[in-house]
LOLOPA-375976 format. One record per residue: x, y, z of N, C-alpha, C in turn; residue in one letter. Coordinates in steps of 0.05 Angstrom, whole numbers, padded with zeros to 5 digits, always signed. Last residue first. Example, Ala and Ser with C-alpha at 12.3 -4.5 7.8 and 13.67 -1.06 7.14 Angstrom:
<sites>
+00257-00045+00142+00273-00021+00143+00258+00001+00157S +00264-00114+00156+00246-00090+00156+00264-00066+00156A 
</sites>
This chain:
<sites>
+00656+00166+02775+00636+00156+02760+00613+00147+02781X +00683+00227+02775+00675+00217+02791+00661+00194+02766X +00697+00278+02765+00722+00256+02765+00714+00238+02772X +00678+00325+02752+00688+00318+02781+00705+00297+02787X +00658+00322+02710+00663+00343+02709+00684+00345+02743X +00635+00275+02704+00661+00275+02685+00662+00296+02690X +00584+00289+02741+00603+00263+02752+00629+00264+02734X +00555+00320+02718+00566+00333+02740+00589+00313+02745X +00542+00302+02672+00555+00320+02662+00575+00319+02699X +00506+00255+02694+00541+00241+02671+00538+00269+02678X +00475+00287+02709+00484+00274+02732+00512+00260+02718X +00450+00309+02661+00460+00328+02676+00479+00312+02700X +00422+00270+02640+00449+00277+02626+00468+00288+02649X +00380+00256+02674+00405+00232+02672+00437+00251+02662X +00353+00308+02678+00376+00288+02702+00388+00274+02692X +00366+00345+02622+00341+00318+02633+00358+00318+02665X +00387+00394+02623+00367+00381+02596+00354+00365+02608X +00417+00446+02647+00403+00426+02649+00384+00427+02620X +00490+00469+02634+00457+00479+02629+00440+00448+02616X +00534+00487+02687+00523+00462+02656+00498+00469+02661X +00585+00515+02690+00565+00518+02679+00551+00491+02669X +00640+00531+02739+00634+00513+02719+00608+00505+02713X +00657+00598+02742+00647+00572+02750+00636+00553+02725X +00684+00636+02729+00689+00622+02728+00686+00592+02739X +00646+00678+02713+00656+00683+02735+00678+00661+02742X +00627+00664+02672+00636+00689+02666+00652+00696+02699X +00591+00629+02687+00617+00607+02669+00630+00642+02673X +00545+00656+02696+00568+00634+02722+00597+00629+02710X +00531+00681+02657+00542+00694+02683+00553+00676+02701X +00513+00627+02622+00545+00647+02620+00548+00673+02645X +00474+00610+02661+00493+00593+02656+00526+00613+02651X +00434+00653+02652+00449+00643+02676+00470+00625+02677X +00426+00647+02602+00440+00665+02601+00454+00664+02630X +00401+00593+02601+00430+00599+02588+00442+00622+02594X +00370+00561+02641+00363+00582+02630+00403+00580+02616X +00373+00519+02678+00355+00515+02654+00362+00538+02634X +00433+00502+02715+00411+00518+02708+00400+00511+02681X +00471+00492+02761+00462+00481+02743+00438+00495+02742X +00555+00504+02775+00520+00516+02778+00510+00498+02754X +00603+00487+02801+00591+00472+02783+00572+00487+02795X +00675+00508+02841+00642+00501+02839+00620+00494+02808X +00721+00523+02841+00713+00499+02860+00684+00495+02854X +00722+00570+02808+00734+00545+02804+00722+00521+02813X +00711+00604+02855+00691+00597+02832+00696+00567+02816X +00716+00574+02913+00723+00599+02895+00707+00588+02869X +00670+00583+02986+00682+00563+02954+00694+00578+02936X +00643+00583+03030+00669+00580+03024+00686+00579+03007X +00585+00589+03032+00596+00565+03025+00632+00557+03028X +00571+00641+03017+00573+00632+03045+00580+00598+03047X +00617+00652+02976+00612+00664+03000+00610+00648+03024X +00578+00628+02930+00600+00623+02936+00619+00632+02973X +00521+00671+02943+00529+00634+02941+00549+00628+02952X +00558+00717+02924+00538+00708+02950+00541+00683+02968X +00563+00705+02872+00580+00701+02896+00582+00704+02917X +00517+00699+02852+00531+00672+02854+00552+00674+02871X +00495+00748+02858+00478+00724+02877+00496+00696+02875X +00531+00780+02829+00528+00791+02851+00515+00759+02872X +00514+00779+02773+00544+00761+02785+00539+00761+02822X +00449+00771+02758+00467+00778+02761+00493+00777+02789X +00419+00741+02723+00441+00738+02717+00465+00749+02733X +00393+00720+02790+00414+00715+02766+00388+00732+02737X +00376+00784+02832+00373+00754+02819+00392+00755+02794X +00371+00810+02898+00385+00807+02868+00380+00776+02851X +00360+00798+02948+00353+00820+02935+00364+00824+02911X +00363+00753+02973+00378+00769+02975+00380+00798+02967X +00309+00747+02969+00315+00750+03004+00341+00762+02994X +00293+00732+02926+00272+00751+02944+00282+00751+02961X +00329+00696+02915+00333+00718+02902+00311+00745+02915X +00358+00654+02960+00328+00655+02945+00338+00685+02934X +00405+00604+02972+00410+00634+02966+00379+00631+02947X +00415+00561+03021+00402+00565+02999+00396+00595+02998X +00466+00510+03040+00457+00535+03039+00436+00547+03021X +00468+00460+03039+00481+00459+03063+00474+00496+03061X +00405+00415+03021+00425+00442+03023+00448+00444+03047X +00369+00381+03031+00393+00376+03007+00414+00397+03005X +00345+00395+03081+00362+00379+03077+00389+00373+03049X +00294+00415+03056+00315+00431+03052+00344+00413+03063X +00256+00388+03037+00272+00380+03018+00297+00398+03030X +00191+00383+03058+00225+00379+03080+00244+00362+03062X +00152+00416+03042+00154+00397+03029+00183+00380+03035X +00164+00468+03081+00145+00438+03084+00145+00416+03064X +00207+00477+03068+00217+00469+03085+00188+00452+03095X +00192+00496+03012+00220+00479+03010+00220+00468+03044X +00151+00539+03022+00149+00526+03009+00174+00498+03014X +00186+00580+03054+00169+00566+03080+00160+00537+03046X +00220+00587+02998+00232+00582+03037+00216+00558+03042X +00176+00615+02975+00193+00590+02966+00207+00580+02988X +00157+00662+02985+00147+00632+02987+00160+00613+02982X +00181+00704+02956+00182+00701+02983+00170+00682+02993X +00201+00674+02893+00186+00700+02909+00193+00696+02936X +00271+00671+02855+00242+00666+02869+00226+00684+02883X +00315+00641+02826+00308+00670+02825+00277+00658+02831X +00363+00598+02868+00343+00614+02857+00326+00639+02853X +00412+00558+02889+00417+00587+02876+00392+00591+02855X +00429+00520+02938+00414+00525+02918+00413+00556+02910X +00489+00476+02950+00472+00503+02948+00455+00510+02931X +00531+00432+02981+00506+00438+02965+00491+00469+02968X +00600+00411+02990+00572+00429+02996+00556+00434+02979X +00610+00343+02976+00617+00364+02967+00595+00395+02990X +00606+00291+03019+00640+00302+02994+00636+00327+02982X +00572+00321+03045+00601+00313+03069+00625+00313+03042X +00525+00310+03000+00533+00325+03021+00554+00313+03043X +00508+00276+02971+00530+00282+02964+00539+00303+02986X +00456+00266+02983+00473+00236+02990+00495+00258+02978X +00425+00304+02971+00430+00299+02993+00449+00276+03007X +00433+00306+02913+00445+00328+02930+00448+00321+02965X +00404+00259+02904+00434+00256+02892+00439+00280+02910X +00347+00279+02918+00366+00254+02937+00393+00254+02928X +00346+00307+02878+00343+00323+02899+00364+00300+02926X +00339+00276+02832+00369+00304+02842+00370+00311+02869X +00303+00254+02843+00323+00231+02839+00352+00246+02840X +00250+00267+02849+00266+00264+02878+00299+00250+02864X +00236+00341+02827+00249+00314+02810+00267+00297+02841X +00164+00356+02841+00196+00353+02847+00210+00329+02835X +00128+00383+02795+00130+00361+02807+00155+00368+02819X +00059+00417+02767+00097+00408+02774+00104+00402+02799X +00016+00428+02771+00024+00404+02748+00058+00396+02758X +00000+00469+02797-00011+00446+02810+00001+00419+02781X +00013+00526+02792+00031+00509+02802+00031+00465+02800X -00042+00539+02775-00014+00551+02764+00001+00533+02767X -00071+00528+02821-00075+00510+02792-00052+00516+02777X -00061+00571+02862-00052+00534+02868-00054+00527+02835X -00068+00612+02840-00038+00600+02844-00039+00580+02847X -00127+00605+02836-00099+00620+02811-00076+00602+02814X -00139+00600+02888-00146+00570+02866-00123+00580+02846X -00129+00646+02917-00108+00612+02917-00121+00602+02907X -00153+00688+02884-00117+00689+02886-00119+00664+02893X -00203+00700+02881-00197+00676+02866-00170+00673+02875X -00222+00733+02923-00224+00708+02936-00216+00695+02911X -00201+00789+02899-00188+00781+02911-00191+00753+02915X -00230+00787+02828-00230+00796+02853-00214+00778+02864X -00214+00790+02762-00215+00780+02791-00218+00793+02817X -00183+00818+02717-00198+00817+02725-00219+00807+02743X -00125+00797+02718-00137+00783+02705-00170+00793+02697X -00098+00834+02747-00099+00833+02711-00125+00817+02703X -00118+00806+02792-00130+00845+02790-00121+00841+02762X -00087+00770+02799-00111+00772+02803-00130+00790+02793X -00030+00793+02792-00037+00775+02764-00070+00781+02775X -00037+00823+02846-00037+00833+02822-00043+00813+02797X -00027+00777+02882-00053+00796+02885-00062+00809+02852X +00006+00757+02871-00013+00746+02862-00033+00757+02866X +00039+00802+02895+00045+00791+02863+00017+00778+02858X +00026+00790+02943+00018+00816+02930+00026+00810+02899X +00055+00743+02955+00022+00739+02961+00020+00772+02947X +00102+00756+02951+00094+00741+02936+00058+00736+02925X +00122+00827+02960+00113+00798+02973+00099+00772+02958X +00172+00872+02941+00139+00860+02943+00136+00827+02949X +00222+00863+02932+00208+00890+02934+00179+00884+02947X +00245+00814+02928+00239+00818+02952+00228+00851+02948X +00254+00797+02874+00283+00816+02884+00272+00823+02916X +00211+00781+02854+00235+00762+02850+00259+00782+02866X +00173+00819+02864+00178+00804+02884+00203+00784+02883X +00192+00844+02814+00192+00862+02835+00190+00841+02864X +00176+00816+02773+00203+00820+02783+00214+00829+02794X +00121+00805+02790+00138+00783+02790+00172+00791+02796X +00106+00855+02769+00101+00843+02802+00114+00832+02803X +00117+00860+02717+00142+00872+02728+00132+00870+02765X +00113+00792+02689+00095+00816+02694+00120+00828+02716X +00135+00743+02680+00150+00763+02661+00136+00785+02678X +00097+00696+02705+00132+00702+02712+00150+00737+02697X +00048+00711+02682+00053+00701+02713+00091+00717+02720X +00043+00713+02618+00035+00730+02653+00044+00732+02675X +00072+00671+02614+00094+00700+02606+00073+00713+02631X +00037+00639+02628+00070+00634+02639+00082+00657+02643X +00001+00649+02593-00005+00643+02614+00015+00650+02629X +00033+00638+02539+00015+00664+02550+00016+00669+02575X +00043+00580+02538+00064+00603+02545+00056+00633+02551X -00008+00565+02534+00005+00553+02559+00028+00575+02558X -00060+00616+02507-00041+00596+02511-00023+00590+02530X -00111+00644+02533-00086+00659+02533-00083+00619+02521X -00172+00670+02557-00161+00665+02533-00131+00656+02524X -00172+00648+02601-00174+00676+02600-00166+00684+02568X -00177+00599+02600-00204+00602+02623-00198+00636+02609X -00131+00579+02586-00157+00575+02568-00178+00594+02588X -00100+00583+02626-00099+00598+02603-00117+00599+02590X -00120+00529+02656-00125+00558+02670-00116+00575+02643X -00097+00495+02609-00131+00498+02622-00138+00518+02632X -00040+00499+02624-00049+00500+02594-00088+00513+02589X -00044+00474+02664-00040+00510+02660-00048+00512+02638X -00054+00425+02659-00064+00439+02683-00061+00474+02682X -00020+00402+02620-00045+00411+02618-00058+00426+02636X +00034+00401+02642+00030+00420+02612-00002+00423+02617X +00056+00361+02683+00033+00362+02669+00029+00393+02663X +00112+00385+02697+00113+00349+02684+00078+00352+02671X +00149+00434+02704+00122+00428+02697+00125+00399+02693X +00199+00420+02763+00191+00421+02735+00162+00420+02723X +00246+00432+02795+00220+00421+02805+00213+00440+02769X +00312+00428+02797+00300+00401+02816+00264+00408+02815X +00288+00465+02736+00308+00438+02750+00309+00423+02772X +00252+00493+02738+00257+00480+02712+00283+00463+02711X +00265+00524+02799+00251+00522+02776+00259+00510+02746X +00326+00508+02816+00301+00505+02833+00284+00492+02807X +00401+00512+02811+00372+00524+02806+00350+00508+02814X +00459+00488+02856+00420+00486+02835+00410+00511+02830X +00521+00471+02854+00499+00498+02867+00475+00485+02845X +00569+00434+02893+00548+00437+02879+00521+00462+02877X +00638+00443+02909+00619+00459+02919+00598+00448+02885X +00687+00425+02889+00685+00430+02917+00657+00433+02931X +00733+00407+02844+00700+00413+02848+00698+00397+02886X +00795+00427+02828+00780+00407+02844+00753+00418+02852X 
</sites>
């Protein structure tokens, strides 16, 4: 019996929807839209603040300093980086209308902005907990942040459904025995969660 809903964040309740807006800042340094991306998210700042070693605002300090930049470009960088993706409201409201039948949790690998980010854009409502990977200090894949999750939720693995973009996150969940579905659109993902619960 599904007890417990968990999210991923990035490339699921909030998604590039305009491609061009990065696609443009890449151009500015030569790079393509996945160039650009691999800078940003793959550089070992990034994975160093994805675990809370370093601060988000010092990550961007650094892409700044790759880029060649001085310090006053860091918030046009980030804002334009960011400035194409959208929140999907149609999961985010399904999480918050499902709260009392199931608990909600979000389970992301993020910087130390994402918090104060989620609570002015006042989506945190959809949570009854949210595990950031800069605060716990571990990020998926590894087992350690889902059962975290699980944890402070109450829940056994069984009891729970994670939804993620990425696959390899998916089989560390399914490896623990939670129930995995790896996001493609909302509509699918909302039939996967509903025949996975019994629910129409």
């Amino acid at each position: 019996m599904i007890k417990a809903l968990f999210f991923d964040l990035g490339g699921v309740l909030l998604r590039t929807q305009n491609r061009s807006i990065r696609e443009k800042l890449g151009q500015e340094f030569g790079m393509t839209y996945d160039q650009i991306d691999s800078f940003v998210f793959e550089s070992q700042s990034s994975k160093l603040a994805s675990i809370g070693r370093i601060s988000e605002d010092e990550h961007w300090m650094d892409v700044t300093r790759r880029l060649g930049l001085d310090a006053s470009h860091m918030p046009r960088l980030r804002d334009t980086f960011f400035a194409g993706d959208v929140l999907d409201m149609e999961l985010v409201n399904f999480l918050r209308q499902s709260r009392g039948t199931y608990k909600t949790g979000l389970i992301s690998n993020a910087w130390s902005g994402l918090r104060p980010w989620i609570l002015r854009e006042k989506f945190d409502d959809a949570f009854d907990h949210m595990v950031i990977s800069a605060e716990a200090g571990f990020a998926k894949p590894d087992p350690r942040i889902y059962q975290f999750a699980m944890e402070k939720l109450g829940v056994l693995p069984k009891e729970s459904i994670f939804v993620d973009d990425v696959q390899k996150n998916i089989d560390a969940a399914n490896n623990l025995g939670m129930k995995g579905i790896l996001f493609k659109d909302s509509h699918t993902t909302l039939d996967q969660i509903h025949n996975s619960c019994g629910t129409e």
